[in-house]
C-alpha positions as CSV (number, residue, x, y, z in Angstrom):
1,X,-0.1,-10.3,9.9
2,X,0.4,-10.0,13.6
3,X,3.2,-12.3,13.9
4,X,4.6,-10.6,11.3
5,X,4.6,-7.1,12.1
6,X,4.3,-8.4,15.6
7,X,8.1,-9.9,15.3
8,X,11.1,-8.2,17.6
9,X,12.7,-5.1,15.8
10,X,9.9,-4.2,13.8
11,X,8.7,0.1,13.8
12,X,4.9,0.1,13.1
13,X,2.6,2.2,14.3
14,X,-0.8,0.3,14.2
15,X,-4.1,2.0,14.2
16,X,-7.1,-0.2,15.1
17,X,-8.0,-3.2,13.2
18,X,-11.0,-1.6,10.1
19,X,-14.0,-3.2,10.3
20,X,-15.4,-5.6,7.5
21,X,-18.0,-3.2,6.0
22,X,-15.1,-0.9,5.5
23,X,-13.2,-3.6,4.1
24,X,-16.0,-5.1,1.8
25,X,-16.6,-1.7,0.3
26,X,-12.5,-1.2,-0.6
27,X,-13.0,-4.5,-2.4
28,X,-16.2,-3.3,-4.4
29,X,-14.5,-0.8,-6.1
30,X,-11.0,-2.5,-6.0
31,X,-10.3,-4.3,-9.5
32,X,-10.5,-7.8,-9.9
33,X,-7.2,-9.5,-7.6
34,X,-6.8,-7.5,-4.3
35,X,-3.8,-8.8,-2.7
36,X,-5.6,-11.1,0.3
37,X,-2.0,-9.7,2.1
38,X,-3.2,-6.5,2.0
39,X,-6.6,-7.0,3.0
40,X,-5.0,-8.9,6.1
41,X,-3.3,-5.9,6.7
42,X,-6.2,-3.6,7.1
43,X,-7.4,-6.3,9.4
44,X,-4.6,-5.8,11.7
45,X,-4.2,-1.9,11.8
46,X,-6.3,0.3,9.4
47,X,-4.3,2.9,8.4
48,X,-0.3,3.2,10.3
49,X,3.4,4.2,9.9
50,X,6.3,3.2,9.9
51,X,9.7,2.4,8.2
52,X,9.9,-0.2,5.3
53,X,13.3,-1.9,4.3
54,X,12.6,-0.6,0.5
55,X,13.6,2.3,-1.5
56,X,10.3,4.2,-0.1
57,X,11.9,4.4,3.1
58,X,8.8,5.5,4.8
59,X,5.1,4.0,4.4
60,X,1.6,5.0,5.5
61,X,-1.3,2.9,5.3
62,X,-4.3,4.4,4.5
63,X,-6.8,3.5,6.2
64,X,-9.6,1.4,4.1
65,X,-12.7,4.3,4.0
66,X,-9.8,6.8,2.7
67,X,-8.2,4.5,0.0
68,X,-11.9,3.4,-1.1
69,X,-12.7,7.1,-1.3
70,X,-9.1,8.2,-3.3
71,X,-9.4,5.3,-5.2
72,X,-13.3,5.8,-6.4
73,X,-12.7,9.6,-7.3
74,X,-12.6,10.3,-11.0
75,X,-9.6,12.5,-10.9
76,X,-7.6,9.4,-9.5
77,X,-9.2,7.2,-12.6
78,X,-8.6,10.1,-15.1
79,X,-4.9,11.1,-13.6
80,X,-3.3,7.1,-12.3
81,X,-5.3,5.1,-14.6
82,X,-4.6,1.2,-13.3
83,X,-3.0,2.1,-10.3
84,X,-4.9,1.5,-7.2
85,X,-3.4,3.5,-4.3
86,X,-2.6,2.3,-0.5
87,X,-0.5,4.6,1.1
88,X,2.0,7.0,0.4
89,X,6.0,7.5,1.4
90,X,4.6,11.0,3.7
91,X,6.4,13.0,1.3
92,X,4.9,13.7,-2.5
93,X,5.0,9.9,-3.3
94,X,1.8,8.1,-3.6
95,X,2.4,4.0,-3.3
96,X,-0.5,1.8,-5.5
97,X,-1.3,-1.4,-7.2
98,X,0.1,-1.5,-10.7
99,X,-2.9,-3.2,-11.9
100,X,-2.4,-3.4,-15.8
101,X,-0.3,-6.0,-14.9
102,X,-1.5,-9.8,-14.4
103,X,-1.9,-10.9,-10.6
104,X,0.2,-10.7,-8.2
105,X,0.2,-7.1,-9.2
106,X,3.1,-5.2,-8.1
107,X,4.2,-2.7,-5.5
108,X,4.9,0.7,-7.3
109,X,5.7,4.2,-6.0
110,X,5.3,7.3,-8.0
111,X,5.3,11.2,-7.5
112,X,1.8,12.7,-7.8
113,X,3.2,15.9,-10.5
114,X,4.8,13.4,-12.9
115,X,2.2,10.7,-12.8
116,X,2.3,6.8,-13.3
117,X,5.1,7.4,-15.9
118,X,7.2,8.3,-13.2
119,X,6.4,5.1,-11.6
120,X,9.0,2.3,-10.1
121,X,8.6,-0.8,-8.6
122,X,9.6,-1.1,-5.2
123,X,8.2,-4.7,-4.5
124,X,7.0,-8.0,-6.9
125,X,3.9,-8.4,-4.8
126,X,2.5,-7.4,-1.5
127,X,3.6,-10.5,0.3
128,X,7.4,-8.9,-0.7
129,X,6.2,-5.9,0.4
130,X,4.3,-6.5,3.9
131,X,7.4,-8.4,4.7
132,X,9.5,-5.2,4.4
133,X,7.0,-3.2,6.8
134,X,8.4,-2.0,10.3
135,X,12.5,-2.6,9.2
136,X,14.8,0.0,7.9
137,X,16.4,0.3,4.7
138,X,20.2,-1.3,4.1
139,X,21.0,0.2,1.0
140,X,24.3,-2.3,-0.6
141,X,27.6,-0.8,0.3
């Protein structure tokens, strides 16, 4: 993850790596198939911001205690079922884990009035996704 996001060019703004009993209590409650990319990147920097070269624009991490806490809460089971959040855009879009699909789940992006029906995928699977982390968006001309 480091060489990655480490790479000339890239905008992130890293927050300390999370520790592992942070990490191993996101995975308790996480479904079945956690991306091992995203788990690397809580390693590297728990929680940050920056741009991401996909229709998002924006991304910030959560940090792992927050997302295990959003993602444990019964409104977010009731409201988002199979979607397992990570971040959000920093506007009104949440991004998660569309997880009623089969591993590698994808990357989806969705506004929290309209729900998961308003969601769209903005990455195949977090390895797509990490690698768009830290680099602006060149929308087709």
């Amino acid at each position: 993850m480091a060489e990655i996001l480490g790479e000339s060019g890239r905008q992130w703004s890293a927050r300390p790596p999370a520790n592992e009993r942070a990490i191993e209590h996101l995975k308790k409650i996480a479904p079945p198939g956690l991306p091992i990319e995203y788990v690397d990147l809580l390693r590297y920097s728990n929680g940050g911001e920056g741009p991401i070269a996909l229709p998002s624009l924006y991304f910030m991490l959560y940090d792992a205690t927050y997302a295990a806490k959003v993602n444990a809460s019964a409104e977010q089971r009731d409201l988002y079922p199979g979607h397992f959040v990570i971040g959000s855009n920093g506007g009104l879009e949440t991004i998660a884990f569309d997880t009623c699909n089969e591993c590698p789940w994808p990357v989806v992006m969705y506004d929290g009035v309209a729900g998961v029906d308003s969601a769209v995928v903005i990455a195949r699977d977090m390895s797509t996704f990490v690698r768009a982390i830290g680099l602006d968006f060149q929308q087709d001309t």
